[in-house]
N, C-alpha and C positions, 0 to 999 in steps of 0.2 A: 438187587441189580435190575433196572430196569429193562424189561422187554421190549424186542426191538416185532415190531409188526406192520411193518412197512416194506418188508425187505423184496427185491424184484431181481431176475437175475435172466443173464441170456444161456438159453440153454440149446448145447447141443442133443437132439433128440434119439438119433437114432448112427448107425456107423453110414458116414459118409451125407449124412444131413446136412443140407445146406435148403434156406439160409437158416442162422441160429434162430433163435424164437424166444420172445423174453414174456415171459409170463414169471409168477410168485416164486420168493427165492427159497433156501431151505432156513430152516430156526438157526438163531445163532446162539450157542451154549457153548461159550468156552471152558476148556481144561482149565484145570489152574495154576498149569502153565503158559498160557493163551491168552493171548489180546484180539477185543473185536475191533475192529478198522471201518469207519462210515466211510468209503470210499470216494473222492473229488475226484481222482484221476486214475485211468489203469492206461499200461501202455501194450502192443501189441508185437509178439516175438515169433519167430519162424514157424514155433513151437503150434500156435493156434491153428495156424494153416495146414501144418503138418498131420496134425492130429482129426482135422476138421475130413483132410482128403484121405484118411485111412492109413496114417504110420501103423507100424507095427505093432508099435505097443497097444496092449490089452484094457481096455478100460468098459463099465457097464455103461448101459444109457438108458433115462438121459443121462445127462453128467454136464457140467460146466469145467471152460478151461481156461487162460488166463494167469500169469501168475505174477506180474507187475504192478505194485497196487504205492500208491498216496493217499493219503488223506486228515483226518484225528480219530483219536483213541475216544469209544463210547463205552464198551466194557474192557473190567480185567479181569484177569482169573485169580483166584484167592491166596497164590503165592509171588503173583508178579509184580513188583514195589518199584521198578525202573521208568514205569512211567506214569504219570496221571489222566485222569479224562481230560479230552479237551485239546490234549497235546498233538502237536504238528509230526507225523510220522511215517516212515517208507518200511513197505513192506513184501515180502517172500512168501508168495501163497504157497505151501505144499499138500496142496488137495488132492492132486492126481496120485501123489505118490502112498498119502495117507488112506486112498481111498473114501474119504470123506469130500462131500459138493461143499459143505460151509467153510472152508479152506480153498475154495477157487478164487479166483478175480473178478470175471468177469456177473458182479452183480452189485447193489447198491450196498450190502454188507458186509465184508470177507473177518473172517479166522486166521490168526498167525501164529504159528510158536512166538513164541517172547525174546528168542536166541535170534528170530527172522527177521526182528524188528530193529530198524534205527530211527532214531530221535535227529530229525531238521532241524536247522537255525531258522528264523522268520523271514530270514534274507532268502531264500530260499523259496518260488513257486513251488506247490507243490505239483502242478504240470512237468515242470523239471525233474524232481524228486523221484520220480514214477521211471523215469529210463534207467534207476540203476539197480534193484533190488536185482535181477537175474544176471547181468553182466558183472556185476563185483563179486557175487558168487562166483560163476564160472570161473569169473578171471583169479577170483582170489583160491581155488580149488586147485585150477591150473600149475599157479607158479609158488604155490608153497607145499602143497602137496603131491600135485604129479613133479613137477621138478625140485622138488626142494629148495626152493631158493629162504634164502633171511625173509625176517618177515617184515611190514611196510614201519615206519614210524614219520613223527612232524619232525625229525630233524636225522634224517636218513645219514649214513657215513659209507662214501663210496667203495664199492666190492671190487672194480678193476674190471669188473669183470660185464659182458654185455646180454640182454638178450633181445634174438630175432623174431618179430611177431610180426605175422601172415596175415592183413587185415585189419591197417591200424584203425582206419574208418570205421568198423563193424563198433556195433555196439561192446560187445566183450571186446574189440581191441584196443576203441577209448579209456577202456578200465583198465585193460592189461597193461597199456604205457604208464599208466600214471600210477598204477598198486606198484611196479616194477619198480618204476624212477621214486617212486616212495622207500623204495627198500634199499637202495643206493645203487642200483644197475642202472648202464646207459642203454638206453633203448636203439634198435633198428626196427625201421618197420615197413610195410606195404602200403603201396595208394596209389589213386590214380593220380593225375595230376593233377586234376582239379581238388583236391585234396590234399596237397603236400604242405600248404598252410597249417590246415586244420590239422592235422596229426604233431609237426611243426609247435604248434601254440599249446599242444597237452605236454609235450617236451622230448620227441622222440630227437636224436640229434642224428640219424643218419635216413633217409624216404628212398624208397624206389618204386618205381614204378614197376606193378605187377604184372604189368602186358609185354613190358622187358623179354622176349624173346634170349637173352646173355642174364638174365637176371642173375641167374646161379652165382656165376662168375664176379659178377659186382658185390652182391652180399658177402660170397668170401675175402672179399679184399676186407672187412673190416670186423671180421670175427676170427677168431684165435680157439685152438683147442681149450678144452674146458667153460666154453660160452653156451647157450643154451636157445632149443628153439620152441615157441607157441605155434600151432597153426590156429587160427581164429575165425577160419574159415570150413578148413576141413573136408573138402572134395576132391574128387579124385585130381583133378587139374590142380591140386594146392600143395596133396599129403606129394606128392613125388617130387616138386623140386624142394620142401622141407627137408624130406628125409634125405635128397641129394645133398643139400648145405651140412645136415648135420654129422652125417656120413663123412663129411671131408673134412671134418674139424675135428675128427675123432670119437662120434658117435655120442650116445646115450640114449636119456629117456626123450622122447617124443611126445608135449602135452598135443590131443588131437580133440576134437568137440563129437566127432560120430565114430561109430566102429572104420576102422583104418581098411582102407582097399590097395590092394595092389600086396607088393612084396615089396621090403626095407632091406638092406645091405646089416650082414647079421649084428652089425655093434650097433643097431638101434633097436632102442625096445616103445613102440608105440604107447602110451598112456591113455585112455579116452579119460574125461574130466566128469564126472558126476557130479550135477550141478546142485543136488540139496545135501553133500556129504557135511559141512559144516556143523549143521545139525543134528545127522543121524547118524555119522559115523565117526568125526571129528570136532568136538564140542569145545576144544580149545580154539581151533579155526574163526570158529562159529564166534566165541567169545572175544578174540582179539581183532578181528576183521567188521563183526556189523555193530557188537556189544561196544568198542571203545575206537578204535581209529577212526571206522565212517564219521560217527558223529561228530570226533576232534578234528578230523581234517575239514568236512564240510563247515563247519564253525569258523575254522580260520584260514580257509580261502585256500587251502594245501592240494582239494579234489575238487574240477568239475564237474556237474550235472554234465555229462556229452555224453551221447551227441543230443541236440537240441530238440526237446520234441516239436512235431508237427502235429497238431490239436487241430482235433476232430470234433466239432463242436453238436449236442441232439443228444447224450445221454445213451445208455444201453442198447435202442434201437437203432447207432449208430458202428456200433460194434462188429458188425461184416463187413462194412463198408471199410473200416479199418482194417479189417482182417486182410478182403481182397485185396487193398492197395500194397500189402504187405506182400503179397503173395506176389507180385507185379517185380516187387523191390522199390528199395530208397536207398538214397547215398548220403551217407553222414549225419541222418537225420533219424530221430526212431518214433512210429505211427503210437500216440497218444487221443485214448478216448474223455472225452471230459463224459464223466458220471453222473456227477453234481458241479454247481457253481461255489469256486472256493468262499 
């Protein structure tokens, strides 16, 4: 296997460090269940920010964070046959969780489990490719595991039945509509209006506008008991007219993306979504979602790369600057660092 000794990475130094600092990255030795990734593109999720300005969660320093990666396959690990060197690939960094930095994003190297990894068509930039490893997780954690719904297929058979997601623009709700309408649910969803296009052309077939002051009211016109709701947003301004819609249809499970604030009306049970469970806790997930459908649908045109990244072009010392703009917000768009030139 050859050794990679070039590797550079930006690192978070200390709690609440800013800016990042890119100096030498950590060795990459993958398991052999593991793929190593020469990264082209990594994109940038709330997640960075969060962690950057002192979320809660525990982690040592330094530490790198990051976990949206593209690029090709330069190692594999001694049991992983799914793909070759050289290959076009997206990938699921689980370094924070693992407590391992060669598993982060944000450096010219990254580490994957092999269940985190899908295989691109050529059709396919991988600047594109890079928005969806963390939102097809969430989304697909969301609606087959917090709500149970059927699971996606390329020739889906309609369930009757709908669900409503809070945020069709966000990154996870581009994925959410279209894992959903993959699995034969019609979709409802959120947007401004300047977005009711683009939510529109992934294939939601019912839009409202989220600033709807009656909003409540209009979504129940076209959901029925036993319909299901996503929040994809998740704030306290989101979870309460969720849990108001789903309350009025007769209650359930509530998928939500952060711990749930406020109080639910008692026939809803909040869900928060754990976003690396496909691999550490549900391995069949893991295996039917990034292992076979991503790559089959991306292939025949069934999933879009959405939302579009917006490429940030200077390589790893460009990676706050991405960070901040994130932090600012973007609409329908998701902040993409170019790494390397593909």
């Amino acid at each position: 296997m050859t050794t990679i000794v070039d590797n550079e990475a930006a690192w978070l130094e200390s709690f609440k460090g800013y800016p990042l600092k890119v100096g030498p990255g950590p060795k990459q030795e993958p398991a052999e269940d593991e793929i190593v990734i020469k990264v082209a593109y990594a994109a940038v999720n709330p997640l960075d920010w969060k962690l950057q300005d002192g979320d809660s969660y525990e982690m040592p320093f330094p530490n790198i964070t990051g976990v949206d990666i593209a690029g090709t396959v330069v190692q594999l690990g001694s049991k992983v046959t799914r793909f070759q060197l050289g290959q076009r690939v997206l990938g699921l960094c689980n370094g924070l969780i693992v407590r391992k930095t060669a598993n982060c994003g944000w450096q010219k190297y990254s580490t994957c489990p092999e269940i985190h990894v899908s295989a691109i068509p050529d059709s396919l930039p991988l600047a594109n490719a890079s928005v969806l490893p963390l939102s097809i997780s969430t989304a697909a954690v969301g609606l087959f595991i917090e709500l149970q719904l059927e699971l996606p297929s390329l020739d889906p058979k309609p369930t009757g039945k709908t669900v409503f997601i809070w945020g069709g623009s966000s990154s996870c709700g581009s994925s959410a509509i279209q894992l959903a309408i993959a699995a034969g649910y019609q979709v409802a969803t959120t947007a401004s209006p300047a977005n009711f296009e683009y939510v529109k052309d992934l294939g939601a077939s019912y839009v409202f506008d989220h600033r709807n002051p009656k909003i409540v009211g209009e979504v129940l016109k076209v959901l029925k008991p036993g319909d299901y709701v996503f929040d994809c947003i998740s704030t306290a301004e989101t979870l309460k007219p969720c849990g108001e819609i789903l309350g009025k249809i007769g209650g359930g499970r509530l998928a939500v993306l952060n711990t749930p604030e406020g109080s639910f009306m008692d026939n809803i049970e909040p869900r928060r979504v754990w976003v690396w469970q496909p691999a550490l806790l549900e391995s069949d997930l893991g295996d039917t979602i990034l292992r076979k459908y991503l790559p089959a649908a991306l292939a025949a045109g069934k999933l879009k790369a959405k939302p579009d990244p917006m490429i940030i072009e200077g390589g790893l010392e460009k990676v706050q600057e991405g960070i901040d703009l994130q932090r600012v917000g973007v609409s329908a768009k998701k902040i993409v660092i170019e790494i390397a030139k593909e």
